[in-house]
N, C-alpha and C positions, 0 to 999 in steps of 0.2 A: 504508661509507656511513653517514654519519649521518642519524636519525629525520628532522630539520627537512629534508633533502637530498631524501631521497624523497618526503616529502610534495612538495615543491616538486615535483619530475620526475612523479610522480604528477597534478596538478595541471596542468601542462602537457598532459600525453599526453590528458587532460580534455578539452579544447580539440578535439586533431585526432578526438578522439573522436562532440563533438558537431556538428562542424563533418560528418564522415563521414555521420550521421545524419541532421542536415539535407539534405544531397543524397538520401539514398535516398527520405526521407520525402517533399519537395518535389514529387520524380519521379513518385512514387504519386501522389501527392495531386494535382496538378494537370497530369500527363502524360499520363495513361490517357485514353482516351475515356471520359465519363463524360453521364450525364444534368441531372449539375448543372453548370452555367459558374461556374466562379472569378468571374467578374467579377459574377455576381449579387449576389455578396457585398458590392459595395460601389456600385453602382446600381439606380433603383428605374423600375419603367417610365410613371412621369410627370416624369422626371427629361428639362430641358431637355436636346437633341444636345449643344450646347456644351458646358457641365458634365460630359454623358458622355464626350465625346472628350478633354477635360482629364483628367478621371479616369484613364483609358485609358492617355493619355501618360504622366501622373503615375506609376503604378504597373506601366507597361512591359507592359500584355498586348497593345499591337502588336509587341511584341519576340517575337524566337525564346525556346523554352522554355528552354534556357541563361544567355540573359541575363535572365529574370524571376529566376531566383534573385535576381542582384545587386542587383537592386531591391527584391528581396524580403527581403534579407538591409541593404540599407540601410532601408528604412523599420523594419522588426527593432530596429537599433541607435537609432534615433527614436522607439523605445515605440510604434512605429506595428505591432499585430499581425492586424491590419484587423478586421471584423466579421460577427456572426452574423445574419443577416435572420432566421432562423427565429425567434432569439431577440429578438426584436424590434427588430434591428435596432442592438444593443447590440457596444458594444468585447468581441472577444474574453476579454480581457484580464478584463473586469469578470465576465465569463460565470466564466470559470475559478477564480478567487479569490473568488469570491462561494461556490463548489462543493467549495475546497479543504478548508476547515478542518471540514465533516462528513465528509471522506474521511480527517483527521487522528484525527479523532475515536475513528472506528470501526476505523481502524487499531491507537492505542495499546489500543485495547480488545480485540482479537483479538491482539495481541502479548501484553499480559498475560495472558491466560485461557492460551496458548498456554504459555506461562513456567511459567505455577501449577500447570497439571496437566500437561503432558509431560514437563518436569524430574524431577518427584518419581515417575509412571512410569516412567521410564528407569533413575533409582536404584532405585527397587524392584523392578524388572527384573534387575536385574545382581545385586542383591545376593542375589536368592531365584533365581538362574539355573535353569534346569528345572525350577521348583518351579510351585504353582499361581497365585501374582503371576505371575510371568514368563508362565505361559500367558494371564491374563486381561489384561497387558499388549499382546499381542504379536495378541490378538484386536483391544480395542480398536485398536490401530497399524495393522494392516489396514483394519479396517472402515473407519477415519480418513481413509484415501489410496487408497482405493478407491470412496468414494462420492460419483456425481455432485454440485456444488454445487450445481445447480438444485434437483435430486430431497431434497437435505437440507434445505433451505433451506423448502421446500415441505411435506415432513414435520413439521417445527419446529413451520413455522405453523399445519397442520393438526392436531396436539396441545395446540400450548401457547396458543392461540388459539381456535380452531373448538371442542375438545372440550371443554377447561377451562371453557369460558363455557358449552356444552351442561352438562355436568356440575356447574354450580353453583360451582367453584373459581375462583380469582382468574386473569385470564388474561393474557397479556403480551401486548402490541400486535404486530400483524404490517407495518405499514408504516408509512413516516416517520418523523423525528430529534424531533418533536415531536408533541403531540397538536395538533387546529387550533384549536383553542377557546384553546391559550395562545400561537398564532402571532402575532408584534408585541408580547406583552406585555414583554418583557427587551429594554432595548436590548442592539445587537450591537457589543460590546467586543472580540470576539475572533473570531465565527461560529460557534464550537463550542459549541455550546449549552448541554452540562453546567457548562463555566467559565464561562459569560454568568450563566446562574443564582446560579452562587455569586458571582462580580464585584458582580451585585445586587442578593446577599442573599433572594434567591427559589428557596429551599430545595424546593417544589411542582416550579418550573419545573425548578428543575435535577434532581429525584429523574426528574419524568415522562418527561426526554431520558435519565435512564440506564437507565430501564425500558422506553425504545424503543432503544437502543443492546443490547440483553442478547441477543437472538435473531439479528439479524446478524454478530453479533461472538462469538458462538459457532458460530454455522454457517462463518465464517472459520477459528476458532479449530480448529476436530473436523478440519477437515481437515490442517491441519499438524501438529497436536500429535504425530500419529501418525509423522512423519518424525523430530521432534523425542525422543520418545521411544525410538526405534530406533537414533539416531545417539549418544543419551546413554548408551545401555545398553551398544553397541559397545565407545563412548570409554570407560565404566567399567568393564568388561570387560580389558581389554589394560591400563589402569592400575592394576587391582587383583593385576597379575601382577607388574608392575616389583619391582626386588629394595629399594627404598624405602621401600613397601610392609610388603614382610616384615620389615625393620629397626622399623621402627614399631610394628608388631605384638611386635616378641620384646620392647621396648624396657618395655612393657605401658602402653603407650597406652591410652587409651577406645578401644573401637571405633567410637564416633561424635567421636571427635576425627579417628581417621586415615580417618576417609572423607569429612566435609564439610570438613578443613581440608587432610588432605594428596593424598584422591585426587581430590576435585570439583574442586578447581582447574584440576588440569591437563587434567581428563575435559571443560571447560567451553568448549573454544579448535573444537572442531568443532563444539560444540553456538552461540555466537556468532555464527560465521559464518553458520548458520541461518536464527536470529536474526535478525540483521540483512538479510539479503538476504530475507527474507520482508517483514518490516516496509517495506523499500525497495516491494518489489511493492506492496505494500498501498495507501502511500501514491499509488502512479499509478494505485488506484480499483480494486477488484475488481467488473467487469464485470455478472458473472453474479449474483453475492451483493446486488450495488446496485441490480439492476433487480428481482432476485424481491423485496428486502423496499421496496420504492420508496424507497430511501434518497436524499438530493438529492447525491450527493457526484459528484465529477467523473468515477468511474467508468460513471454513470446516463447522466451528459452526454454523454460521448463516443461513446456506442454511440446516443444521438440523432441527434448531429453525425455519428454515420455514414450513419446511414440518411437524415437530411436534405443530405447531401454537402458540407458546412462544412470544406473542406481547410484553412481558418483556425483554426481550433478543432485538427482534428488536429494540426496542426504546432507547436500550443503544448504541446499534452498529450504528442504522441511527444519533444518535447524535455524536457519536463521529467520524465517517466520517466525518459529519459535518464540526465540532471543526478544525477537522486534517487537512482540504478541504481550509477554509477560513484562518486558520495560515497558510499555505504555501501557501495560495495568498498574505498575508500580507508579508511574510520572502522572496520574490521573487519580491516582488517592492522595498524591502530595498536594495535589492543584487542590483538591478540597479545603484542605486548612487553610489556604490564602481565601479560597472565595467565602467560606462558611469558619468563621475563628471557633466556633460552637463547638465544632468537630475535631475529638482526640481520641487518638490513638494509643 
């Protein structure tokens, strides 16, 4: 089968995939007995009978729960994803995308930090095996996926925040994408604040969002890194035995040739996959992370929208988890054939 073939069939199976998802979510979301009515979501109680019962009819909650999907799945295809009363009342839609690109933000941010330093302990891992790297690797890689995200997160802030500022040192913000005092000042070109800054040229604005992005995006960051460094030491480990390897070696290679050019390569196809399926989580908002440091990103949103019982709001966010979830399963098989030619599809 050719590349372009699978992607296609790939892309397809997309579809029954999201399609599958939408029903379970739907079910949850608006099946359960619950304290919040679906339909608050889109009437207000000064709102004339008439108008409410056109509503009604309009979006099928006199119908059986079966057939609201259908209605709900048509107004869907009509940009219709209803609304958030809590949020005053505002198009889901606008709620969501308004909340995205600070959860894009803080993603590439925890993906990089995650790159920079788990990568290069995983190589210093393998290549100092039983040695004392390898031991202070393999501590840090514990502690890493082993520590609550609340309780690190809260740490963070209680050091680099609380004590720095007690102790006279410079200290790093503990909540929000910006400071308030320069909230409005950058128009929004993009939503992510560090590239609004540089788009215009407000060097302040943009340093102050990466100085509030540093403690989130490593409190993300400490947690992976440590899975990430375990699976690159593995992966270098068992490629440092292949008989290729020792070809390169007798051949008298550099030994920094035959390991970032001939063994990281192939060491790099487990460490990707990672990669990418973290970054994919990231971007559908890390919960826990977004609410300790009150970051505004759609993970913050969501767990609002839960507690305010917004089944509108969930059913945009579980789907485009989704969406995000099965593209970077799809963009993380193609990354294969470029780093391993071996591998077809």
């Amino acid at each position: 089968m050719k590349l372009y073939q699978y992607i296609i069939r790939r892309l397809i199976l997309m579809i029954f995939v999201l399609f599958g998802v939408s029903l379970i979510v739907f079910y949850l979301g608006r099946g359960f007995p619950s304290a919040f009515d679906p339909l608050a979501q889109y009437i207000t109680p000064k709102m004339p009978p008439s108008v409410r019962d056109q509503i009604i009819k309009q979006h099928g909650f006199d119908q059986p729960l079966a057939v609201q999907y259908f209605f709900w799945i048509r107004d869907v295809f009509n940009g219709d994803w209803g609304f958030s009363n809590w949020a005053n009342g505002l198009p889901v839609t606008e709620v969501f995308f308004s909340r995205f690109p600070y959860t894009v933000e803080l993603a590439i941010g925890a993906v990089i930090l995650t790159f920079a330093i788990g990568l290069p302990l995983g190589i210093i891992s393998a290549l100092r095996n039983n040695r004392l790297p390898d031991h202070i690797s393999r501590i840090i890689a514990l502690t890493g996926y082993s520590t609550p995200a609340y309780w690190f997160g809260y740490l963070l802030q209680l050091v680099f925040f609380y004590y720095f500022a007690l102790w006279g040192l410079p200290s790093l913000p503990s909540r929000g994408a910006v400071s308030d005092a320069l909230i409005g000042t950058v128009p929004v070109a993009t939503g992510i604040p560090v590239l609004d800054g540089l788009i215009a040229g407000n060097l302040n604005y943009a340093g102050d969002a990466f100085v509030h992005m540093i403690l989130p995006a490593f409190s993300l960051a400490f947690i992976s890194l440590g899975y990430l460094a375990r699976i690159v030491r593995a992966s270098m480990l068992e490629v440092l035995r292949q008989d290729y390897i020792t070809m390169a070696r007798s051949k008298g290679l550099k030994e920094r040739v035959v390991i970032y050019r001939h063994a990281l390569k192939n060491a790099l196809i487990p460490a990707a996959t990672l990669t990418g399926l973290f970054f994919a989580g990231l971007l559908g908002g890390a919960l826990i992370t977004e609410f300790v440091f009150s970051w505004p990103g759609v993970g913050r949103v969501s767990l609002l929208a839960v507690f305010q019982g917004d089944s509108n709001f969930i059913l945009l966010y579980s789907l485009t988890i989704a969406a995000i979830i099965v593209s970077a399963n799809l963009v993380v098989d193609v990354m294969y054939v470029f780093l391993d030619p071996r591998i077809k599809y």
